[in-house]
N, C-alpha and C positions, 0 to 999 in steps of 0.2 A: 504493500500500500504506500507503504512511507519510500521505498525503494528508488525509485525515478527522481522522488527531490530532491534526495540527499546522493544522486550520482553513487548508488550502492550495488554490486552486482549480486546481492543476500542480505538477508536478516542477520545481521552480528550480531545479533543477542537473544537467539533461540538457547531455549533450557535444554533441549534433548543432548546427550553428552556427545558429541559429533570430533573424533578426534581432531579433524584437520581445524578445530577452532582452539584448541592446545594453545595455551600462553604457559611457556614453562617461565613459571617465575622459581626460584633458587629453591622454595620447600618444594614444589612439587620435581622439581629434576630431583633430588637430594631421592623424594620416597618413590619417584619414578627407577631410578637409580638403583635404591636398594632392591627392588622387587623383581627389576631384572638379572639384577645378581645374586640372589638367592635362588631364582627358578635356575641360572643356568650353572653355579654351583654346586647346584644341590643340596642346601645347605637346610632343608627338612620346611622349618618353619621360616613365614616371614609376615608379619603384623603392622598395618597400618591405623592409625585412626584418627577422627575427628570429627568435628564439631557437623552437621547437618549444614549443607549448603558451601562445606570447602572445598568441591571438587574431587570427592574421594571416587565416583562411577566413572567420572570422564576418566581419571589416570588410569581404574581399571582397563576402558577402553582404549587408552594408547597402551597399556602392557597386550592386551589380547592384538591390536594392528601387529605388535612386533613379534608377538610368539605366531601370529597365522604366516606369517613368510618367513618363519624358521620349518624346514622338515620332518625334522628331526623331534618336533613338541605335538602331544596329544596333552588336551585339557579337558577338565568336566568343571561347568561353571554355575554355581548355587548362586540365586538371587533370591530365592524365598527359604531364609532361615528359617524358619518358626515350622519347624518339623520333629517331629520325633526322633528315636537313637535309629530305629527300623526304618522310617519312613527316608531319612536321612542315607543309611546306607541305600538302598532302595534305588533313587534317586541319581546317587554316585555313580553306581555301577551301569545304572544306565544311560546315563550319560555317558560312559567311555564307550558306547555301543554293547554292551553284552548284556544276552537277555536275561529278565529276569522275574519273566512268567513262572509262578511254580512255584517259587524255589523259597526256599528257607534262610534265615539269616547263616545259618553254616555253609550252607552252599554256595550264598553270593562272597561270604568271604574268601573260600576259596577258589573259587572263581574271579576274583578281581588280583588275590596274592597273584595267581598262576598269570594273570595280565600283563601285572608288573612286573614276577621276576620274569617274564617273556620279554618285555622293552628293555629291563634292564641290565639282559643279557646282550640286550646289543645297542648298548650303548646310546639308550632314545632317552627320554625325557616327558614323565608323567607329570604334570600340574592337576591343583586342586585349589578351584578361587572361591569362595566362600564370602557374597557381597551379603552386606546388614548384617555380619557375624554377630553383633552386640546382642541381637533376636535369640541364638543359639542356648538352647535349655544348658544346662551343667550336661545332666548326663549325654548330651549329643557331642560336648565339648570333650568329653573324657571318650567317647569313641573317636572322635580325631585323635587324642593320642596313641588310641591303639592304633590305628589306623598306619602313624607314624612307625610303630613298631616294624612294619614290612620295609625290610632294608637290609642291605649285605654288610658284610663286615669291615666295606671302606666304602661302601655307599649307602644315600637315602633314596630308596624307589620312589614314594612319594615326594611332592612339593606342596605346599598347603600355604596358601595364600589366604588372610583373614584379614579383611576391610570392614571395618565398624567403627560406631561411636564413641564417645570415652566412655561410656556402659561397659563396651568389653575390657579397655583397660582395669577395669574395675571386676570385673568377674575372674581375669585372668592372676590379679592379683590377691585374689582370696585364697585359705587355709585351703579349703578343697580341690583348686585347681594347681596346686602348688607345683606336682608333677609336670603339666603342660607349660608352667610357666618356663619350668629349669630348662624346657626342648627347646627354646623361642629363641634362635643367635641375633636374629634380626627386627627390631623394632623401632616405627618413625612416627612422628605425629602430622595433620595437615591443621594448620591455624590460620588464622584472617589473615588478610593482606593489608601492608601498611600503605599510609596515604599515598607516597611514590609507587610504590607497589600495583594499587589500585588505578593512579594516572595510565601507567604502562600499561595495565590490563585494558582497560575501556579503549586506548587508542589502540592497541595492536588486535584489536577485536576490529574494532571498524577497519581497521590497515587491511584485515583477512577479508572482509566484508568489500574491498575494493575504495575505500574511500581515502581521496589527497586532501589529507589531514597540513598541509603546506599553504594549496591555496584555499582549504575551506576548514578551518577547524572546527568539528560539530558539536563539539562541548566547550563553553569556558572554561578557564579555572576555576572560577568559582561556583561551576554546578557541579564538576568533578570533585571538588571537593564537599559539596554536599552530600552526592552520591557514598562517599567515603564514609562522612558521620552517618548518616542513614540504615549504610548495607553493614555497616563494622566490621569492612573488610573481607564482607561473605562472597564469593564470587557466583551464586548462586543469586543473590538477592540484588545485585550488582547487575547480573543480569534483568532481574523483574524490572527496579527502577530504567537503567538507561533504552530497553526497549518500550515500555511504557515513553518516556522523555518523548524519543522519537516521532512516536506517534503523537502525540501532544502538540511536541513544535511544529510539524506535518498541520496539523489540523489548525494552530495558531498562524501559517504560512510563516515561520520563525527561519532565518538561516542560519541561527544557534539554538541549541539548549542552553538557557542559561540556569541560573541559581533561582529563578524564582516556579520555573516549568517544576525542579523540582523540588522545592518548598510544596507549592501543592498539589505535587504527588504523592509525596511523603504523606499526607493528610487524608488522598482518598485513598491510600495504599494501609491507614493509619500504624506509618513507619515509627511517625514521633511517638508515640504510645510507647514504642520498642527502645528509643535512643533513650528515652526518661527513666527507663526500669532497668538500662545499661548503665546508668548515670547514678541512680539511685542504688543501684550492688556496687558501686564502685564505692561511693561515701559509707555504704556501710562497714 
């Protein structure tokens, strides 16, 4: 809609996690980084987490762009935690293709063991991404460790990738999951983006979007930094507000967004509700 005024060949600021919209800012190459060095080390476990709205699906989806043009990687990828320990395996195994009509939880586990030490007898590369981890019951948590148990005596057959909230930092660090914890060599957090941080994110979003940011800058600085206090850094919310903007200026016939587009957005977004209850845990 807004496209054609603002000389844009796409939406730079669609929510759906679309890698080629990727702004590696320094945390995310860091826990991009790690994940692909754990899958290809083999290094068993690797744990991501953070706050709702950091970016944690898109990085998944730039780790799956890089492992599907490696050969040598099979993955099974969990997006609906909230399953049982059964359900759970279940799930797994069929995901890596092998059926699992019938069969009993003895049989799917031998049946998935003889998968893995089949790849990892020649040298391939089993992943296991496990998105909304933080959802994960205990006991489905303590079957990923057995889970871990299938490995040779200088390698891990599986890879178990676990993206969730600080909920799971928090479950993982409990008495009962104490085992799982001691497995985890790799662990990164994804936090807000700082005010430059956030500059660089909104222009190299429209940069990706096609827009000369040179002879047309589409955001002042001082809506961009509104966006900032607003979104606190979420790249997610960041998203909401500046395509929202967009459309506003579009419909204002504006050839900026400035600070005041979103001032009241903020209001029918009711952002400021949000910045005040930020503002108010901070003085407490």
């Amino acid at each position: 809609m807004y496209n054609a005024y603002f000389n844009l060949k796409r939406n730079p600021f669609d929510l759906t996690p679309d890698p080629s919209c990727f702004v590696p800012t320094p945390q995310h190459n860091e826990a991009l980084a790690a994940l692909y060095y754990g899958v290809r080390r083999h290094k068993g476990f690797v744990v991501v987490t953070g706050e709702v709205g950091t970016g944690k699906t898109l990085l998944l989806r730039c780790l799956l762009r890089l492992l599907e043009n490696s050969k040598d990687i099979a993955y099974a990828y969990l997006f609906n935690s909230i399953l049982t320990p059964s359900e759970f395996l279940q799930y797994v195994v069929s995901d890596f293709g092998i059926p699992v009509s019938g069969k009993n939880k003895c049989d799917l586990l031998l049946d998935l063991s003889k998968f893995l030490t089949t790849r990892g007898s020649k040298r391939l590369t089993t992943v296991l991404i496990v998105d909304e981890a933080h959802d994960l019951p205990v006991d489905t948590l303590e079957e990923l460790r057995l889970l871990s148990n299938l490995e040779t005596t200088d390698d891990k057959l599986i890879q178990i990738i676990l993206m969730g909230q600080p909920e799971l930092d928090k479950k993982l660090d409990s008495v009962e999951l104490r085992q799982l914890k001691q497995r985890i060599p790799l662990r990164t957090q994804l936090g807000a983006l700082t005010g430059k941080q956030t500059q660089e994110y909104i222009e190299q979003r429209l940069r990706i979007a096609g827009a000369d940011l040179v002879s047309r800058p589409l955001f002042s600085p001082q809506a961009i930094a509104a966006v900032h206090s607003y979104s606190r850094g979420l790249p997610r919310l960041i998203n909401v507000i500046c395509e929202n903007a967009l459309i506003s200026a579009y419909a204002r016939q504006l050839p900026t967004v400035n600070e005041q587009v979103i001032e009241d957005l903020a209001t029918e977004l009711r952002l400021d509700s949000l910045r005040l209850l930020q503002q108010s845990v901070q003085v407490e």
